[in-house]
C-alpha positions in Angstrom: 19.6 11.4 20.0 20.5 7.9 20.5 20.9 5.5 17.3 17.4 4.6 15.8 16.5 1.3 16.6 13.4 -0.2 15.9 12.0 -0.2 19.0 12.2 3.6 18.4 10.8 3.7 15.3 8.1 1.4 16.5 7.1 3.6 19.0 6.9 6.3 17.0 4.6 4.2 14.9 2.4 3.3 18.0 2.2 7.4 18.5 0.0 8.0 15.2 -2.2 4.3 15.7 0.4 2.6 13.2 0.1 -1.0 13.1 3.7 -2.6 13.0 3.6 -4.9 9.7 5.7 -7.1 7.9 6.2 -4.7 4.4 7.9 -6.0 0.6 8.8 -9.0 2.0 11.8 -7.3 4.1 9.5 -8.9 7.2 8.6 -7.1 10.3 12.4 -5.8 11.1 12.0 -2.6 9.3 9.5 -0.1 10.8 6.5 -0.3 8.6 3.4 0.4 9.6 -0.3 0.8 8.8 -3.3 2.9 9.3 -6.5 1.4 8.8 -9.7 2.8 9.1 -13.1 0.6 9.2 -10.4 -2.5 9.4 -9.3 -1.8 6.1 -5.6 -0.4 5.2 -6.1 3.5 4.7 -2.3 4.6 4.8 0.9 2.6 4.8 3.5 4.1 6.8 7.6 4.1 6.4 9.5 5.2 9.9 12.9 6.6 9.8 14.9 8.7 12.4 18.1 11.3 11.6 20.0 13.7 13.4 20.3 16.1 11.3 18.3 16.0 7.7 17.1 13.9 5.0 16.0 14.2 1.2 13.1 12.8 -0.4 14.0 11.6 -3.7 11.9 10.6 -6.7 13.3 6.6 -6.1 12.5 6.6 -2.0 9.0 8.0 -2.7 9.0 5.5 -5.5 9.7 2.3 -2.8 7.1 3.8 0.1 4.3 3.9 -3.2 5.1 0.4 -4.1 4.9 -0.6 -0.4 1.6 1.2 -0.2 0.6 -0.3 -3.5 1.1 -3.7 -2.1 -1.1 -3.2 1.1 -4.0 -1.8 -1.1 -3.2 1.7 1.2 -2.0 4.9 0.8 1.8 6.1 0.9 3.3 8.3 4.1 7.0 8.4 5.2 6.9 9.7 8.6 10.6 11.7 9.3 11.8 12.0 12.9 14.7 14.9 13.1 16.7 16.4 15.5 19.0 15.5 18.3 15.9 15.2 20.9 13.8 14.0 18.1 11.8 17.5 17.9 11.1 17.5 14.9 8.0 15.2 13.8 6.7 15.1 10.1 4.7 13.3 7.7 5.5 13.1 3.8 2.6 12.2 2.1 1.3 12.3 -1.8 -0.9 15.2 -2.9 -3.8 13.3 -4.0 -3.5 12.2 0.0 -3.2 15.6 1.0 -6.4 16.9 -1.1 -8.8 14.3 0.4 -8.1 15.1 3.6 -7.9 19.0 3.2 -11.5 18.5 1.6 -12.7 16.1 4.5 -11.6 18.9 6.7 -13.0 21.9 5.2 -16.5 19.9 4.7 -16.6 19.3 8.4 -15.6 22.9 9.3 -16.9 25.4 7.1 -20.7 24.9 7.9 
């Protein structure tokens, strides 16, 4: 894997229908994104890519929350591992979790 750059983590922001957005007032150099749905902010999304591994800690999920906080959104960090970037995943909160799992099951268990 090359070094992350943010054209890279802007592209995988492009993959899920992020919108690249200026985020805590770092600007638009980090790669921070959002989802909207029905034009509105639905889920606010932090980018980062590693070779190998990363933690989430109680004070990074406590940064992407007050990001999300600040664009009326929920919070996601989307994690990009591995040498060929093969591994693709999506922290999010549980409350996140449970409103979708029940959007789900409503629409498939008819």
């Amino acid at each position: 894997m090359t070094k992350p750059t943010i054209k890279t983590e802007r592209y995988h922001l492009a993959r899920i229908g992020a919108d690249p957005t200026p985020n805590s007032g770092r600007g638009i150099k980090k790669a921070d994104g959002i989802i909207y749905l029905n034009e509105y902010p639905f889920i606010s999304v932090d980018t980062k890519e590693y070779k190998k591994g990363f933690r989430v800690t109680p004070d990074l999920w406590a940064k992407i929350n007050t990001d999300a906080h600040i664009n009326q959104s929920e919070p996601a960090y989307q994690l990009i591992l591995g040498e060929k970037q093969e591994t693709k995943l999506m922290v999010i909160g549980e409350g996140l979790f449970l409103e979708l799992l029940e959007y789900y099951l409503e629409g498939h268990t008819k």
